[in-house]
Each structure stands twice: as structure tokens, then as C-alpha cells.
PyMOL commands that place a pseudoatom at each C-alpha (Angstrom):
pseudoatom trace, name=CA, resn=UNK, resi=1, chain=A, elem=C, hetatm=0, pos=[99.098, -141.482, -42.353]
pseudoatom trace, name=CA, resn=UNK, resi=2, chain=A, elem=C, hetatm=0, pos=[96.737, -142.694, -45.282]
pseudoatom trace, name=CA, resn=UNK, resi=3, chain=A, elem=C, hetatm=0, pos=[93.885, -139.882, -45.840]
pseudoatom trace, name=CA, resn=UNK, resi=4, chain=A, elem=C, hetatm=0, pos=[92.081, -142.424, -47.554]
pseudoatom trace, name=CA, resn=UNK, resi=5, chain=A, elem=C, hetatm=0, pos=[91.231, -144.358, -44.100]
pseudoatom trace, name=CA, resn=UNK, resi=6, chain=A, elem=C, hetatm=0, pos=[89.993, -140.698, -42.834]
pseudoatom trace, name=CA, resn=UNK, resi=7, chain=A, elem=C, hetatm=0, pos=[86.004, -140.207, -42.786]
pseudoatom trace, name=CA, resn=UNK, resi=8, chain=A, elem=C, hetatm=0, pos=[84.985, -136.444, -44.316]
pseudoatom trace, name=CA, resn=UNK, resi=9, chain=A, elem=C, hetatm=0, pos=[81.796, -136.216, -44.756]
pseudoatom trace, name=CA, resn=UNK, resi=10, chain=A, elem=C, hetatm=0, pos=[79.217, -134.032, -44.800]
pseudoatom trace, name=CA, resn=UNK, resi=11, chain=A, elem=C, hetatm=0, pos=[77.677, -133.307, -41.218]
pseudoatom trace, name=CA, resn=UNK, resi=12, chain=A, elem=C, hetatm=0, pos=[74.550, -134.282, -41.958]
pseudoatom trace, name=CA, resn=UNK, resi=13, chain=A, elem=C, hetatm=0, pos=[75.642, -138.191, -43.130]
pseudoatom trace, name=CA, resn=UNK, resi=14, chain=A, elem=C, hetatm=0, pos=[76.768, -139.076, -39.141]
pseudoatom trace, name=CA, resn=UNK, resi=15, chain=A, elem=C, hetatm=0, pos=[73.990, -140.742, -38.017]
pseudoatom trace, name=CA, resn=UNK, resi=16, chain=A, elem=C, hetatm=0, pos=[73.787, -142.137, -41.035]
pseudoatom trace, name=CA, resn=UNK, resi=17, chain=A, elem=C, hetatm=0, pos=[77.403, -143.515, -40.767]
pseudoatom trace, name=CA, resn=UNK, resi=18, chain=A, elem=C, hetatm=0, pos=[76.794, -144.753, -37.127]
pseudoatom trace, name=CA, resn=UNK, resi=19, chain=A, elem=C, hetatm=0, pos=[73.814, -146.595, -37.852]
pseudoatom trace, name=CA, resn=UNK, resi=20, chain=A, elem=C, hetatm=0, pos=[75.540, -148.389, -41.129]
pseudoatom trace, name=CA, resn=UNK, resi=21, chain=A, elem=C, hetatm=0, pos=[75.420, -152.198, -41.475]
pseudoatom trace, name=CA, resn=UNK, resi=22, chain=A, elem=C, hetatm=0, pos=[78.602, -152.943, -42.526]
pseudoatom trace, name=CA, resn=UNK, resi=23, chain=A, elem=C, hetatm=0, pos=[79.610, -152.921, -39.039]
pseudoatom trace, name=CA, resn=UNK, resi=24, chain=A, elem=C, hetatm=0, pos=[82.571, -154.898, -40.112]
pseudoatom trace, name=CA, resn=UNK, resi=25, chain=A, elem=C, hetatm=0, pos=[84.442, -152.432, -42.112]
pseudoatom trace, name=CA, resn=UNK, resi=26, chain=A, elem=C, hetatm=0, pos=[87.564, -150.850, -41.313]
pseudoatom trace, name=CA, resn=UNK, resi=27, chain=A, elem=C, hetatm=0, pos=[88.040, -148.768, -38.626]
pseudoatom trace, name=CA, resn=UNK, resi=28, chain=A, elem=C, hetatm=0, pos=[88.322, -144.905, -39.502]
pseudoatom trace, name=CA, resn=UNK, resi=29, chain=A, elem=C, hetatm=0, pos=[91.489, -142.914, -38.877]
pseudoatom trace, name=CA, resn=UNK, resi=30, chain=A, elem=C, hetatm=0, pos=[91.940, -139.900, -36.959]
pseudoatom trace, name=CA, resn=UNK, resi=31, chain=A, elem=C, hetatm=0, pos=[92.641, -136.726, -39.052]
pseudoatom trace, name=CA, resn=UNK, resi=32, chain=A, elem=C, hetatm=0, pos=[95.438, -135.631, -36.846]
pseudoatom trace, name=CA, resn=UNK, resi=33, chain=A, elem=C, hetatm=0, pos=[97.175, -138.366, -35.173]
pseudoatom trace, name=CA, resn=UNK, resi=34, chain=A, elem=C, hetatm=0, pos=[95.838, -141.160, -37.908]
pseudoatom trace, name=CA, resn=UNK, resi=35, chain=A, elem=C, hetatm=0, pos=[95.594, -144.005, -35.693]
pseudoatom trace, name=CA, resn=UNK, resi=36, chain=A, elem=C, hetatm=0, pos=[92.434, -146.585, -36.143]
pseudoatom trace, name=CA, resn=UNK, resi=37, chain=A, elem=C, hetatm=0, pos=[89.570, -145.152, -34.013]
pseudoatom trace, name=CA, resn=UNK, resi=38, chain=A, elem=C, hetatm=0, pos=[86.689, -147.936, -33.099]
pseudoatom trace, name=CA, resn=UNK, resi=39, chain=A, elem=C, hetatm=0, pos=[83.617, -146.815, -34.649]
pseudoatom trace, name=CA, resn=UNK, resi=40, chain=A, elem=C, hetatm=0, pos=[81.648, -146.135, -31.424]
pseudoatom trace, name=CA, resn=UNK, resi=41, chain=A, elem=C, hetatm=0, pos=[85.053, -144.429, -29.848]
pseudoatom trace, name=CA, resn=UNK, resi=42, chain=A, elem=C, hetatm=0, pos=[84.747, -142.031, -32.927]
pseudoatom trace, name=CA, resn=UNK, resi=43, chain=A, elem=C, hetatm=0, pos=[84.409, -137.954, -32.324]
pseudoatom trace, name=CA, resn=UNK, resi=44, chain=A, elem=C, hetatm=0, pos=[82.912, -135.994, -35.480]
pseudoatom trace, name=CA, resn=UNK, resi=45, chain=A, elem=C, hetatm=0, pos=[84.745, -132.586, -35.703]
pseudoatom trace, name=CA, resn=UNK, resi=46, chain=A, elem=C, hetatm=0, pos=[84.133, -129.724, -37.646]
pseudoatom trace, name=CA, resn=UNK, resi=47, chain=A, elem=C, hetatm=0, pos=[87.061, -128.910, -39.868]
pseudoatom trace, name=CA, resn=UNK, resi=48, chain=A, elem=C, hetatm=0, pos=[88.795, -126.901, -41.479]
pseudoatom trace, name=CA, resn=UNK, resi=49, chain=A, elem=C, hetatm=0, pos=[85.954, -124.419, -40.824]
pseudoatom trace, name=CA, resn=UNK, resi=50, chain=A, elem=C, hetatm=0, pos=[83.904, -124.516, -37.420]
pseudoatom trace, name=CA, resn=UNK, resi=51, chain=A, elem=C, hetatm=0, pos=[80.192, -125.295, -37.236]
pseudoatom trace, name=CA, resn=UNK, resi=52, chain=A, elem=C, hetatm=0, pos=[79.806, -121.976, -35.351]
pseudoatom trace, name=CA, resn=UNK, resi=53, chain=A, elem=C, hetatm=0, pos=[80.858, -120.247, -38.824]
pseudoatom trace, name=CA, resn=UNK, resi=54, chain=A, elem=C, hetatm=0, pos=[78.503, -122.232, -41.255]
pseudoatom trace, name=CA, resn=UNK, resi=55, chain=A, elem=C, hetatm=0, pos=[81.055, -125.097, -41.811]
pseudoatom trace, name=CA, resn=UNK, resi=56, chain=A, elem=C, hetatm=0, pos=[79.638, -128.320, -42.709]
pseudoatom trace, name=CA, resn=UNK, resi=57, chain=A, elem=C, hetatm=0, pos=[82.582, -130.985, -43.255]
pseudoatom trace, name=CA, resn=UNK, resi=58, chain=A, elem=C, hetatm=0, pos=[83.211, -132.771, -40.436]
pseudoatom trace, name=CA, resn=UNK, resi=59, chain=A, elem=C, hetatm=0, pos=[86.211, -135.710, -40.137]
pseudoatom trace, name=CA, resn=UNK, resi=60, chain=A, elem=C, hetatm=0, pos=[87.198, -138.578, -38.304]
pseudoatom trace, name=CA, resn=UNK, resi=61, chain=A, elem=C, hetatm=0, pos=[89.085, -137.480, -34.957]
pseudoatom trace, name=CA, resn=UNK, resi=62, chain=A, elem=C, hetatm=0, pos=[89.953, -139.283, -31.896]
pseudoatom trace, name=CA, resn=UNK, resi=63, chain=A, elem=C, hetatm=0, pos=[89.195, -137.790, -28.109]
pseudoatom trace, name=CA, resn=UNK, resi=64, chain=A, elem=C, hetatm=0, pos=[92.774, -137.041, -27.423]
pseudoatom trace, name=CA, resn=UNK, resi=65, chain=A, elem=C, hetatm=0, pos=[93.411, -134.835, -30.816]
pseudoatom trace, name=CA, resn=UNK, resi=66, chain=A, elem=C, hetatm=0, pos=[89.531, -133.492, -30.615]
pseudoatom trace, name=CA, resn=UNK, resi=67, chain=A, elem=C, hetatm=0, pos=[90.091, -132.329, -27.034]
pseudoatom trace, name=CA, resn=UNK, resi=68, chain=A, elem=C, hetatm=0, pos=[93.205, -131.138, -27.635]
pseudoatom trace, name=CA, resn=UNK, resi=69, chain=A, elem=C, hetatm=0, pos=[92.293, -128.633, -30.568]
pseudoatom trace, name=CA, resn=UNK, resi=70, chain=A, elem=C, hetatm=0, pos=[89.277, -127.661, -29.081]
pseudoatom trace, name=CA, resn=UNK, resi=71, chain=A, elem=C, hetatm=0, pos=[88.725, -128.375, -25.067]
pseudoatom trace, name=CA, resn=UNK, resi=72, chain=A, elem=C, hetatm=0, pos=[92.136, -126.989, -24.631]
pseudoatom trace, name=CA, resn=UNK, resi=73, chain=A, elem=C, hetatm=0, pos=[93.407, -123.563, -24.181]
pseudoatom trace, name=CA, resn=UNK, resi=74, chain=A, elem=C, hetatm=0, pos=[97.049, -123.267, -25.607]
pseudoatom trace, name=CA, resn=UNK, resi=75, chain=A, elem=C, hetatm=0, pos=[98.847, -122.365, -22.330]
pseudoatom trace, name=CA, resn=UNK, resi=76, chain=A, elem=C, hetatm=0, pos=[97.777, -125.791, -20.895]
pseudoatom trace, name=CA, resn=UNK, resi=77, chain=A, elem=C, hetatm=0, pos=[99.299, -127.692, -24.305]
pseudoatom trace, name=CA, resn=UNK, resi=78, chain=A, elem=C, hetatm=0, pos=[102.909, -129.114, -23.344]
pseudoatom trace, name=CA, resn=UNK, resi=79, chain=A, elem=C, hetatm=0, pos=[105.846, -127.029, -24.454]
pseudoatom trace, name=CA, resn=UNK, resi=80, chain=A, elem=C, hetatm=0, pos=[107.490, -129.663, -26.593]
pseudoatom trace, name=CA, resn=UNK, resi=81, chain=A, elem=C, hetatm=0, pos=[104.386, -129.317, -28.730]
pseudoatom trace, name=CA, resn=UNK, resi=82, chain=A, elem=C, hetatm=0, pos=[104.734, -125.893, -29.323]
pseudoatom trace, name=CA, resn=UNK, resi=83, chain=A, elem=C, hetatm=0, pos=[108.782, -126.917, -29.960]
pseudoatom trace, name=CA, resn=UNK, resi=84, chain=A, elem=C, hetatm=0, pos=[107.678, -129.633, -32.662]
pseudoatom trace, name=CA, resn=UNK, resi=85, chain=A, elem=C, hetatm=0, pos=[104.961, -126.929, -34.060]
pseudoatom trace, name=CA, resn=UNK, resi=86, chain=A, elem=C, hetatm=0, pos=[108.308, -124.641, -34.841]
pseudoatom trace, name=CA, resn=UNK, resi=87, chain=A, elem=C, hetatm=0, pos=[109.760, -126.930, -37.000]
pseudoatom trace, name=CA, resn=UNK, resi=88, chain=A, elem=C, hetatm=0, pos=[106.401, -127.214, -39.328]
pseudoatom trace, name=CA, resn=UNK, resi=89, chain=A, elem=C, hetatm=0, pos=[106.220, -123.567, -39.373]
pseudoatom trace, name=CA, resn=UNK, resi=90, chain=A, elem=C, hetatm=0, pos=[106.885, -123.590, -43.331]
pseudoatom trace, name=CA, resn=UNK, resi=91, chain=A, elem=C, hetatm=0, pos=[103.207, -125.355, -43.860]
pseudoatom trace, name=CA, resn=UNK, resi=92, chain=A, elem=C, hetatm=0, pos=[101.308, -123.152, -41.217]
pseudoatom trace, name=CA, resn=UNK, resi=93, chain=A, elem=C, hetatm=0, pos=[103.145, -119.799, -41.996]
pseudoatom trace, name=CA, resn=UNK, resi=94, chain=A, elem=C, hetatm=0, pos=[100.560, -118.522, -45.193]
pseudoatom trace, name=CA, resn=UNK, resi=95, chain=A, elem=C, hetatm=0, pos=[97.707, -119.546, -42.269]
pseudoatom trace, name=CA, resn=UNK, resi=96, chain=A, elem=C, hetatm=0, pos=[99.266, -117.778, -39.530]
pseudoatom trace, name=CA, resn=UNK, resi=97, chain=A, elem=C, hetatm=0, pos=[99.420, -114.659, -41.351]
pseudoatom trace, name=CA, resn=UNK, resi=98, chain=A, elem=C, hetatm=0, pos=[96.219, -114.606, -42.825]
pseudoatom trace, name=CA, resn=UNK, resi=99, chain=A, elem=C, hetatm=0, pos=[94.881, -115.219, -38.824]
pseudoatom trace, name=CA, resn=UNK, resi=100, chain=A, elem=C, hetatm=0, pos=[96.825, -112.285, -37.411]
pseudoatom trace, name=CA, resn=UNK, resi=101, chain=A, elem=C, hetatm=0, pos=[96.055, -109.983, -40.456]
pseudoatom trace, name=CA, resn=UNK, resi=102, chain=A, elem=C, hetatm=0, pos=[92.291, -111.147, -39.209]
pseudoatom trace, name=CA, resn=UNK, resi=103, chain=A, elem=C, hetatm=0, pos=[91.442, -111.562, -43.055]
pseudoatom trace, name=CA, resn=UNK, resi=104, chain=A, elem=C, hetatm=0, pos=[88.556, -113.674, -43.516]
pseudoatom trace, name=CA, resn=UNK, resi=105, chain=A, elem=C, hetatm=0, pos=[89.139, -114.482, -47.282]
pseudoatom trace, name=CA, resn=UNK, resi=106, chain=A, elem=C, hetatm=0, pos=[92.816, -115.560, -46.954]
pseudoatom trace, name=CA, resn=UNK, resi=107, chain=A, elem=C, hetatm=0, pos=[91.926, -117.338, -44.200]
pseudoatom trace, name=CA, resn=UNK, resi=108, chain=A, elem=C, hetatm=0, pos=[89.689, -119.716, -45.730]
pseudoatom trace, name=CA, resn=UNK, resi=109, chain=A, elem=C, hetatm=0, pos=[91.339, -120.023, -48.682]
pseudoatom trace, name=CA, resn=UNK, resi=110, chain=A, elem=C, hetatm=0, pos=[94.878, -121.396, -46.799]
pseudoatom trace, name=CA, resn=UNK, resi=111, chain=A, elem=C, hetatm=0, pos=[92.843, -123.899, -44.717]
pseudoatom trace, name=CA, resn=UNK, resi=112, chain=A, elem=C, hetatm=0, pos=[91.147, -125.083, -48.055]
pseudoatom trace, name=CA, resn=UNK, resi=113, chain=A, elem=C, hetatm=0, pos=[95.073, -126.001, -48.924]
pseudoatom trace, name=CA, resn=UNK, resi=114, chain=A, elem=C, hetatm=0, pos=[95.440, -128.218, -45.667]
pseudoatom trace, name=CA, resn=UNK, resi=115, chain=A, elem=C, hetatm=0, pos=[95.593, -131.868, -48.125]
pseudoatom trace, name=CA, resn=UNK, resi=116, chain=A, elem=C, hetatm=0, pos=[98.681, -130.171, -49.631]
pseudoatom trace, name=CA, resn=UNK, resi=117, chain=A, elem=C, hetatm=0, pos=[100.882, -130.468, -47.058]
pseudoatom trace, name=CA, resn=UNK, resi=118, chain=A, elem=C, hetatm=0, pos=[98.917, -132.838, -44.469]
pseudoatom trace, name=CA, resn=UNK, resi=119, chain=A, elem=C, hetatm=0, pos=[101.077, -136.452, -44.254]
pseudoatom trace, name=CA, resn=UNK, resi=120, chain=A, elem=C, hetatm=0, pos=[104.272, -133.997, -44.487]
pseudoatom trace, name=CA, resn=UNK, resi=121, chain=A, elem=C, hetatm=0, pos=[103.470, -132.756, -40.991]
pseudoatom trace, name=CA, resn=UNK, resi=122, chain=A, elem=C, hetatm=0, pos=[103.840, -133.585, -37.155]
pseudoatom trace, name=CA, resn=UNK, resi=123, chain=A, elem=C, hetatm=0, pos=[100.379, -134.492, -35.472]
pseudoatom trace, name=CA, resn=UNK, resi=124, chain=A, elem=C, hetatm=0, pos=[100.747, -131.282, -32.982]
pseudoatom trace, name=CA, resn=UNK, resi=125, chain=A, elem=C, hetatm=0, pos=[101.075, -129.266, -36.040]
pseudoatom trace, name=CA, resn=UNK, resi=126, chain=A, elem=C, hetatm=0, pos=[97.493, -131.031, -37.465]
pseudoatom trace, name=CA, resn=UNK, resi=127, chain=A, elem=C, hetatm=0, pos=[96.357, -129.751, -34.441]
pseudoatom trace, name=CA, resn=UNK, resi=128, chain=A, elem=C, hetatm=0, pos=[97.675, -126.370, -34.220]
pseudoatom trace, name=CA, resn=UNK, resi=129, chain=A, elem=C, hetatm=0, pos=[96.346, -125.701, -37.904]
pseudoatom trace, name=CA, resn=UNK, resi=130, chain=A, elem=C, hetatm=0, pos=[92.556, -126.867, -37.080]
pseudoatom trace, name=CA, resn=UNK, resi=131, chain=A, elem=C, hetatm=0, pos=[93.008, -124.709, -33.846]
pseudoatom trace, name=CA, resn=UNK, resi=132, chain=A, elem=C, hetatm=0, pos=[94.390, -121.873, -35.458]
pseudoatom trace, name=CA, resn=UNK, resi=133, chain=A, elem=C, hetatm=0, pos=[91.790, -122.049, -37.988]
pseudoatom trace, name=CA, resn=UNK, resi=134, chain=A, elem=C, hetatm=0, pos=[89.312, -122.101, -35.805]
pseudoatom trace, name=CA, resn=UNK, resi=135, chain=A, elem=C, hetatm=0, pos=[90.435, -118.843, -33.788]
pseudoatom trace, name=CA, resn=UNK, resi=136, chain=A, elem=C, hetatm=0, pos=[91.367, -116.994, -37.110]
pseudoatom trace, name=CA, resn=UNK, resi=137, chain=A, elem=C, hetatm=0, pos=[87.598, -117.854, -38.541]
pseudoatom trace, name=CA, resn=UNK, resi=138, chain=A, elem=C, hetatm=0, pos=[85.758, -117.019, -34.512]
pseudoatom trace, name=CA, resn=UNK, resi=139, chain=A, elem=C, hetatm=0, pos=[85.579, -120.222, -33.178]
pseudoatom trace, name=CA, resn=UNK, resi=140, chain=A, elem=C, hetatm=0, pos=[86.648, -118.662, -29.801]
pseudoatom trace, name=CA, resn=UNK, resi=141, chain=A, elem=C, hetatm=0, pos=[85.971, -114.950, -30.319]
pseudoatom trace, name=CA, resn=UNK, resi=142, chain=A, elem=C, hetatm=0, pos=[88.314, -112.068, -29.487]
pseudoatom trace, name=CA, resn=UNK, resi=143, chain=A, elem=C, hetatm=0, pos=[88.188, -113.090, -25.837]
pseudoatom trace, name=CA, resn=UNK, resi=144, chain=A, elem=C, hetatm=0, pos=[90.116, -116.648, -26.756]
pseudoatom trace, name=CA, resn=UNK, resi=145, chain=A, elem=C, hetatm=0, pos=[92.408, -117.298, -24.357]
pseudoatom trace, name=CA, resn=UNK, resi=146, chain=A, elem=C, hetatm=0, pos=[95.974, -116.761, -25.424]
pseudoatom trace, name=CA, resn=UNK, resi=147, chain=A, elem=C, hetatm=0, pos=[94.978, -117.017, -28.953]
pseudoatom trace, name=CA, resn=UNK, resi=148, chain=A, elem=C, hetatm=0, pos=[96.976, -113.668, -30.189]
pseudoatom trace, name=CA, resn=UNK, resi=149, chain=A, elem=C, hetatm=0, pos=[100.040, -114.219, -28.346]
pseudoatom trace, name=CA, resn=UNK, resi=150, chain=A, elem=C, hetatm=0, pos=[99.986, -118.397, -29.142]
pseudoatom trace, name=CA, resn=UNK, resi=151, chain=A, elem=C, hetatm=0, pos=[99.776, -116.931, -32.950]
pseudoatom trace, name=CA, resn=UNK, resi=152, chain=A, elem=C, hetatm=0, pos=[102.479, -114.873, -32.288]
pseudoatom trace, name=CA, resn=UNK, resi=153, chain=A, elem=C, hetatm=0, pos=[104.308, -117.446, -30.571]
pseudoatom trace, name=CA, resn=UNK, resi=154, chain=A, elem=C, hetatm=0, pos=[104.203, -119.545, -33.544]
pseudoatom trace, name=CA, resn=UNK, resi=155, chain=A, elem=C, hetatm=0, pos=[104.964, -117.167, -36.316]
pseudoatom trace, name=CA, resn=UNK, resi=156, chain=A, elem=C, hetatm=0, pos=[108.004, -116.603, -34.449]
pseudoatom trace, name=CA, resn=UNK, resi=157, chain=A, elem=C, hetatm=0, pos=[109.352, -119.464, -35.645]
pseudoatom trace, name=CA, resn=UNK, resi=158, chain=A, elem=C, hetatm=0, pos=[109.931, -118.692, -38.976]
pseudoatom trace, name=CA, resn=UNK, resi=159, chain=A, elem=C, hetatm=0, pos=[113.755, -119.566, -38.470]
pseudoatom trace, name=CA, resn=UNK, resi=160, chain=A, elem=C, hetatm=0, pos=[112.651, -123.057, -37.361]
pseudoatom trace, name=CA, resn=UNK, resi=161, chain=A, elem=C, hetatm=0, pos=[115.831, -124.033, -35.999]
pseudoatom trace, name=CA, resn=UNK, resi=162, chain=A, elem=C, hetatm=0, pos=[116.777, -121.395, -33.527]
pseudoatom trace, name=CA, resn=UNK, resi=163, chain=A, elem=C, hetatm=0, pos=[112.890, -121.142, -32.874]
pseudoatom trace, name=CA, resn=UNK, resi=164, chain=A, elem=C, hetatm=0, pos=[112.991, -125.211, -31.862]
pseudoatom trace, name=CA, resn=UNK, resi=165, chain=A, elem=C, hetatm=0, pos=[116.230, -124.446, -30.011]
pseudoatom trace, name=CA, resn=UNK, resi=166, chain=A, elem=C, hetatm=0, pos=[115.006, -121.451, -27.878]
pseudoatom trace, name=CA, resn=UNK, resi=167, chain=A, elem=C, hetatm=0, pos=[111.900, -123.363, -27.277]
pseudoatom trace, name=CA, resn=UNK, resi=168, chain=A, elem=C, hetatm=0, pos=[114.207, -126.377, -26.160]
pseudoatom trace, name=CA, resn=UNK, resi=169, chain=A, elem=C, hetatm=0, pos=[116.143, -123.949, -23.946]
pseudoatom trace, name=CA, resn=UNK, resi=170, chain=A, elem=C, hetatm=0, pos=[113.616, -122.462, -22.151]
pseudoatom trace, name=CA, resn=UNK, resi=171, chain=A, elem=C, hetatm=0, pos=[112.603, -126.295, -21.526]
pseudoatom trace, name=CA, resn=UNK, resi=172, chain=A, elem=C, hetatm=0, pos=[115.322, -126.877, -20.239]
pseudoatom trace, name=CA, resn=UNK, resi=173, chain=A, elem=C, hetatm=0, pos=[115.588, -123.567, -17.782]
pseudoatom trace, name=CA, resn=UNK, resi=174, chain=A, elem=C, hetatm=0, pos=[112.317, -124.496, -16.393]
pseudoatom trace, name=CA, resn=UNK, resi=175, chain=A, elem=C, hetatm=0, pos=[110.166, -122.059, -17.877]
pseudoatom trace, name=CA, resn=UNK, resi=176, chain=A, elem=C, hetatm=0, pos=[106.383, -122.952, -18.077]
pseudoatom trace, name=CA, resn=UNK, resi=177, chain=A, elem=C, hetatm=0, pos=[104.343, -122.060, -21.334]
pseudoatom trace, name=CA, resn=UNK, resi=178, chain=A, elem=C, hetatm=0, pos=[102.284, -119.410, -20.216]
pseudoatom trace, name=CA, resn=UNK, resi=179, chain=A, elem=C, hetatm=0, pos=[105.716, -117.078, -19.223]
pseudoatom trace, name=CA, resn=UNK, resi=180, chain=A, elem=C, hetatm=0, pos=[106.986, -118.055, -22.668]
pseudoatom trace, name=CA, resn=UNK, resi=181, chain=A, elem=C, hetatm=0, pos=[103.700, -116.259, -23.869]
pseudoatom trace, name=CA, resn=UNK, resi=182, chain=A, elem=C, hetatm=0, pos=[103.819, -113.506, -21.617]
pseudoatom trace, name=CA, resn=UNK, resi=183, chain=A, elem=C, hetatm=0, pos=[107.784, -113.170, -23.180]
pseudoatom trace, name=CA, resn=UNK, resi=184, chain=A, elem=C, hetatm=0, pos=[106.254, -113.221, -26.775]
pseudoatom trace, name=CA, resn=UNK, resi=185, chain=A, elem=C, hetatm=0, pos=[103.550, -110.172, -25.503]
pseudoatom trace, name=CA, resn=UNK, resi=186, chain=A, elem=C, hetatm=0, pos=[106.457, -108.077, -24.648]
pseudoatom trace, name=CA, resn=UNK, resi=187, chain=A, elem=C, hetatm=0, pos=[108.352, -109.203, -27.557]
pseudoatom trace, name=CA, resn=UNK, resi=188, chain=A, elem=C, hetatm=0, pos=[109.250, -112.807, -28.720]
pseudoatom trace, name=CA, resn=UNK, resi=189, chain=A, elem=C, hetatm=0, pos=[110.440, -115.569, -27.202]
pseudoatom trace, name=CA, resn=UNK, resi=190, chain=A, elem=C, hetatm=0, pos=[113.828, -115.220, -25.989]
pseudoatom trace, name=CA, resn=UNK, resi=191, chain=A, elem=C, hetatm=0, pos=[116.495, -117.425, -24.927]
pseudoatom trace, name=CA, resn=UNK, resi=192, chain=A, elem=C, hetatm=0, pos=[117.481, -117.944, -21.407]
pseudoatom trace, name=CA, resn=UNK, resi=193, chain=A, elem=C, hetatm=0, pos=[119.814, -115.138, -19.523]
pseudoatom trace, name=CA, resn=UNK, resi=194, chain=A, elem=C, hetatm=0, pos=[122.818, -116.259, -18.613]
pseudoatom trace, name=CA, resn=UNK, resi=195, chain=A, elem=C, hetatm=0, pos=[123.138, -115.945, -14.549]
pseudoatom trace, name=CA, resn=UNK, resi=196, chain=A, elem=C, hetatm=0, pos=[125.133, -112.959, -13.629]
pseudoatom trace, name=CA, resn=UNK, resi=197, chain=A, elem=C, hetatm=0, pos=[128.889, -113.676, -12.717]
pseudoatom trace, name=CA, resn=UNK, resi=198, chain=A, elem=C, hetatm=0, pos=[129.078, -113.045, -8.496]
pseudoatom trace, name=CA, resn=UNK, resi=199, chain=A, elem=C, hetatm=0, pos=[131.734, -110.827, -7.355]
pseudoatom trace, name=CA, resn=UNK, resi=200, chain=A, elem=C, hetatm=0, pos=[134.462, -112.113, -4.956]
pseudoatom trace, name=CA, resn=UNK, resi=201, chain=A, elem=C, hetatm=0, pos=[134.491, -109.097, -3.204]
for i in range(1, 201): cmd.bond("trace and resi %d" % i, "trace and resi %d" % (i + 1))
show_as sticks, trace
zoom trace
């Protein structure tokens, strides 16, 4: 994606922007996904830092990426996007552990960083950052929905590939992604047991 074709502006320039007569210019992109958004399909979000906690920069996002970030509790996102989250877990590691050490400062300061690393990353991982960002900065409160345990999920992918492969194997055995949360409360995400051999006796 090309950040240039992105819209960040300030919040209070989005009327503004709306009601501009070059109608004819180029369609924004959205900050996660990047495709073209028509200007009257746009949604404004507030990112890296919520409006709830002062920020003021909003961007360019579509309704699927917008909804998904923030109308969406993490135990209804589909596993394979918690699988392709994994293997970015390089980029969103220095966030994640700001988040669950609940420090403020750091916190800001590694979403600041987010053009360092943003076209090398998947779209859920856009996502994952802006929501993570949110819940480490209050966005959802302590009474968030998941928002501990989908951290912890996460940072448990630090060894990306067996991460992405356990998250591929429980897939694969069925398993839905609020028991592969309730697995990381009791202590990480692990891999499928093997079915017990029956007796022939």
C-alpha cells in the first residue's frame, strides 16, 4: 500500500474535506487494508491514539477495517487472523509489551513508530495494532472484552512459526477462538492432544 493515498488529518479538517470542491480527486485509501474508498463511503477513525484519550489524528479507513478494530470484540475475529497476526509479531511485539506492562509512556511512544514498519505488514496485523492501541491507551477500559487474554494470545507468538502452526492446528481440530483464549488464561495456546490409543481388551 502507498501511505501517500492515505488521508491523516487533523479531526477538525473532516467536514472540511467532505465539503471540498475538487470532487474529482483521487479516491483516499484505507489505512489498513489500502484499497480506494469513495469519498462519501469514507469512515474517519481516530488513530494511533483514541478520541476518548485526547487523540486528534484521524485517517482514512474503510467500514470493514473500522468495524473490525473497533465494533468488534476479538473472540468474534476469525482465527486465521489471529494465525496471520503471529507471523507479524516482530512489528507489534515492543507494543504488546508496553500494553500488558499497562505503561502509558511506552505505549504511546511505540504507536508513534507505526510508519516504520506499516507497508511491511499483513492488513489483520494494521488492525490488531490500532486495536491494541486502543485497549493499551483505555479505549475499552479494564472491562474490554477479552482484551488481556487476546494480548496474551498474541505475545505468544514470539516464535512466529510454531505460534502460526499451533494456531493452524487448532484450526484444523475444530477449536473456536474463544477456547483458544480460555487455553491462553490457563496458560498459552497449546497444540492439539493426540486422542488416546483404545485398548483391545
Amino acid at each position: 500500500m502507498n501511505l501517500e493515498d492515505v488521508v491523516i488529518i487533523h479531526e477538525s479538517e473532516r467536514l472540511a474535506w467532505r465539503n471540498a470542491k475538487n470532487k474529482d480527486a483521487r479516491a483516499p485509501a484505507c489505512l489498513y487494508c489500502g484499497h480506494l474508498i469513495t469519498r462519501k463511503c469514507v469512515e474517519f477513525d481516530h488513530f494511533p491514539v483514541p478520541d476518548i484519550c485526547g487523540g486528534t489524528q484521524v485517517v482514512s479507513a474503510c467500514e470493514t477495517c473500522h468495524s473490525m478494530k473497533d465494533r468488534f470484540s476479538l473472540s468474534s475475529w476469525p482465527i486465521a487472523m489471529v494465525a496471520s497476526i503471529c507471523r507479524d509479531h516482530a512489528a507489534l511485539a515492543p507494543l504488546l509489551s508496553a500494553v500488558m506492562a499497562k505503561d502509558r509512556t511506552q505505549i504511546e511512544r511505540e504507536a508513534a513508530r507505526w510508519r516504520e514498519f506499516w507497508e511491511d505488514i499483513g492488513t489483520d496485523s494494521r488492525i490488531a495494532f490500532g486495536k491494541f492501541a486502543s485497549v493499551g491507551l483505555g479505549r475499552y477500559g479494564q472491562t474490554h472484552e477479552l482484551a488481556d487474554d487476546g494480548l496474551n494470545l498474541v505475545s505468544l507468538g514470539a516464535d512466529e512459526a510454531k505460534a502460526t502452526g499451533v494456531v493452524r492446528a487448532l484450526l484444523d481440530d475444530g477449536v473456536t477462538i474463544n477456547e483458544i483464549v480460555s487455553r491462553v488464561a490457563s496458560g498459552g495456546p497449546r497444540e492439539p492432544t493426540p486422542p488416546t490409543p483404545q485398548s483391545d481388551t
